[in-house]
Structures are given as C-alpha cells and as structure tokens.
C-alpha positions as CSV (number, residue, x, y, z in Angstrom):
1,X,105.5,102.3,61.9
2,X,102.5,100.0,62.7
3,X,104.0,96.9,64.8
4,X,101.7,95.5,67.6
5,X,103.3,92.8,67.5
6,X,106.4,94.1,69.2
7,X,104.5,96.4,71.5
8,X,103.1,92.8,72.8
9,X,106.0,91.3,73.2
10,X,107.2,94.5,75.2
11,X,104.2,93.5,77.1
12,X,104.4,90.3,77.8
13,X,108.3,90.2,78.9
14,X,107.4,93.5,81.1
15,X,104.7,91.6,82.7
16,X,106.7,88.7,83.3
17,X,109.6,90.8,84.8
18,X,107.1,92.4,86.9
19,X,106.0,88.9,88.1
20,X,109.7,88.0,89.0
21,X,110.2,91.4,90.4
22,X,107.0,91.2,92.9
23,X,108.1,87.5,93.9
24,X,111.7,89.2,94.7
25,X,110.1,92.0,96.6
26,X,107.8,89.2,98.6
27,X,111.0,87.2,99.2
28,X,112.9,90.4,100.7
29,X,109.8,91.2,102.9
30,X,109.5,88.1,104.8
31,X,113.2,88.1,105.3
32,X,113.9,85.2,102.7
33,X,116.9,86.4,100.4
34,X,117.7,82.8,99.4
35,X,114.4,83.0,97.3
36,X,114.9,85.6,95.0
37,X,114.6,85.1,91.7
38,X,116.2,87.4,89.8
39,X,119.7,85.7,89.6
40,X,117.9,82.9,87.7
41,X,120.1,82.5,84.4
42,X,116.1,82.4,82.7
43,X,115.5,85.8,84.1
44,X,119.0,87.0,83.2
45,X,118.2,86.1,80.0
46,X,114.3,87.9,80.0
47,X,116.0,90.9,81.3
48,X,118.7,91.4,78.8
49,X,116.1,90.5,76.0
50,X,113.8,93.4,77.3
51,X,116.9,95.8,77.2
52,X,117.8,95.0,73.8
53,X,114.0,95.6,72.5
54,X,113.7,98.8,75.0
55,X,116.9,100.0,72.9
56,X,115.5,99.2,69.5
57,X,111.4,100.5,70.3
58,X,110.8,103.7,68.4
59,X,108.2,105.7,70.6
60,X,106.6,106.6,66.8
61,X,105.4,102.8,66.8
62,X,103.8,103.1,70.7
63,X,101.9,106.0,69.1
64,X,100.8,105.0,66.0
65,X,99.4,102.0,68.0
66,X,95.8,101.5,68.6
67,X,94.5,103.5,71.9
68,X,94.1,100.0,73.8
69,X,97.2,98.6,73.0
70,X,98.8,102.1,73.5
71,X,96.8,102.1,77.2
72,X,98.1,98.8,78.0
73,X,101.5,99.6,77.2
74,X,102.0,102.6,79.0
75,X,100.2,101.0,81.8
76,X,102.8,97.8,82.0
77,X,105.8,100.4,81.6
78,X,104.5,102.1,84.7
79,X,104.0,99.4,86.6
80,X,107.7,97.9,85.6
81,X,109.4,101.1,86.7
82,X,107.4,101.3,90.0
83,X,107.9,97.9,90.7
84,X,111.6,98.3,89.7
85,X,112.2,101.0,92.3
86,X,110.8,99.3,94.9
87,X,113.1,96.3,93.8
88,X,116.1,98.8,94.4
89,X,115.0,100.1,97.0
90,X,114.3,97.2,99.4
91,X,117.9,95.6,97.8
92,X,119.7,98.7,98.7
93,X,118.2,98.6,102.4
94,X,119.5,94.5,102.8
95,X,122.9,95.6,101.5
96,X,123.1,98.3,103.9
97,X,121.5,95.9,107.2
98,X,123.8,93.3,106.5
99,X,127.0,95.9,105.9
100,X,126.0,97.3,108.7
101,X,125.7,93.9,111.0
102,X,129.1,92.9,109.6
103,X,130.8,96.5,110.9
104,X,128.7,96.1,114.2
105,X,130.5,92.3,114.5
106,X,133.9,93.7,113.8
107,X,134.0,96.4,115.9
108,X,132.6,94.1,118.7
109,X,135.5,91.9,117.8
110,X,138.0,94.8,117.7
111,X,136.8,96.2,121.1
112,X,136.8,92.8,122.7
113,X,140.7,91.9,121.6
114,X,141.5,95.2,122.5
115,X,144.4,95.0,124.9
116,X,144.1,96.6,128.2
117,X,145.4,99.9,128.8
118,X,148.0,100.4,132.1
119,X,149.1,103.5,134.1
120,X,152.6,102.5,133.5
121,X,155.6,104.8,132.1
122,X,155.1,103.3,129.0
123,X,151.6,102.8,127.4
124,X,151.5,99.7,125.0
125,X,151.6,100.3,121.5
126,X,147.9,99.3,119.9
127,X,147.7,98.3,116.8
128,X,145.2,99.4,114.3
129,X,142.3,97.6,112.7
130,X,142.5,96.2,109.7
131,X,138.2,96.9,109.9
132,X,135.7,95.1,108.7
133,X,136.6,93.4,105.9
134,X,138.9,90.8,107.6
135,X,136.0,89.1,109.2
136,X,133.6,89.2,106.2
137,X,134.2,85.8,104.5
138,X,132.8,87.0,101.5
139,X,135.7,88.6,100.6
C-alpha cells in the first residue's frame, strides 16, 4: 500500500489545477471572463485525469505514506477544495449578474413596447411576454 509515486502525481495535477483555478478566479475579479482558462481542452483533459486517480486513490496509501509527503498532500487537497469553492462561487455570482442584466433588458424592452392604455369602452387586449429568453441570443 506504499505508492508515493501516485500521491505525487495527485500532487502535482492538484497544484497545477489550483494554478488554473487561481488564474480563473483573477480573470473573474478584474471583470475579464474571456480569460478563463478552464475551458482549455489541456485543462479539460488535467481535470478528468485528476478525477479518474481521485476515484482509484485508496486513503490506506495517503496513510501509509511518509508524514511529509502525507503533510503535503493533505495540504494541496485543501487548498484544491478551497480554491474550488471560491471557483464556484465567483462563477455562480457572473451567471446570476449577467441573467439578471438580460431580465433587466427584457423587461425594459417589454415595458417600452408596451402599448398604451385608453379610457375607452373597450381596453386593448395586451399580449403577454414571451420574457426573457427571446432577446438572449444565446439561445
């Protein structure tokens, strides 16, 4: 149950999705989300080879590890899943800014195309939204 050798290459691709991960987080601070790197095919490819040796590590060989390599370990995993959060985090708070600016735009639309009301016998039928989605082009 004695592999360092894996638990350094757990490591090593940890660190270097943390690297990615903190370049991703610096991109969404300074309002740059053209720079992230995290749809990079390369770092598609580093993630899904640290999931498939994540699925296949036995906690038995992080603890029959030497106490350095242990320490290290434990203190890259903690840093990934910090890092990872934050990641999230920030992502989940762009998604909901720019979801919210495309509402914000359709309702602005909806309100100025609006037809005006009259005081006439017979009030003009107004038809209903079809909301947001009609003036996101992404869809």
């Amino acid at each position: 149950m004695n592999d360092p050798a894996r638990i350094e290459r757990m490591i090593a691709l940890a660190e270097r999705l943390v690297a990615v991960l903190e370049s991703d987080i610096a991109a969404l601070k300074s309002g740059n989300p053209g720079a992230l790197k995290s749809a990079d095919p390369e770092v598609q490819r580093l993630t899904a080879q640290y999931g498939l040796e994540a699925q296949n590590f036995d906690i038995r060989i992080a603890r029959a590890a030497p106490i350095s390599l242990r320490t290290r370990f434990m203190a890259v995993t903690t840093k990934f899943r910090e890092v990872l959060q934050l990641h999230a985090r920030l992502l989940a708070r762009v998604k909901n800014a720019s979801e919210g600016m495309v509402k914000a735009i359709a309702d602005e639309v909806n309100r100025m195309n609006a037809p005006t009301r009259t005081y006439g016998p017979k009030s003009g039928y107004a038809a209903q939204s079809s909301g947001a989605m009609v003036f996101n082009s992404v869809v």
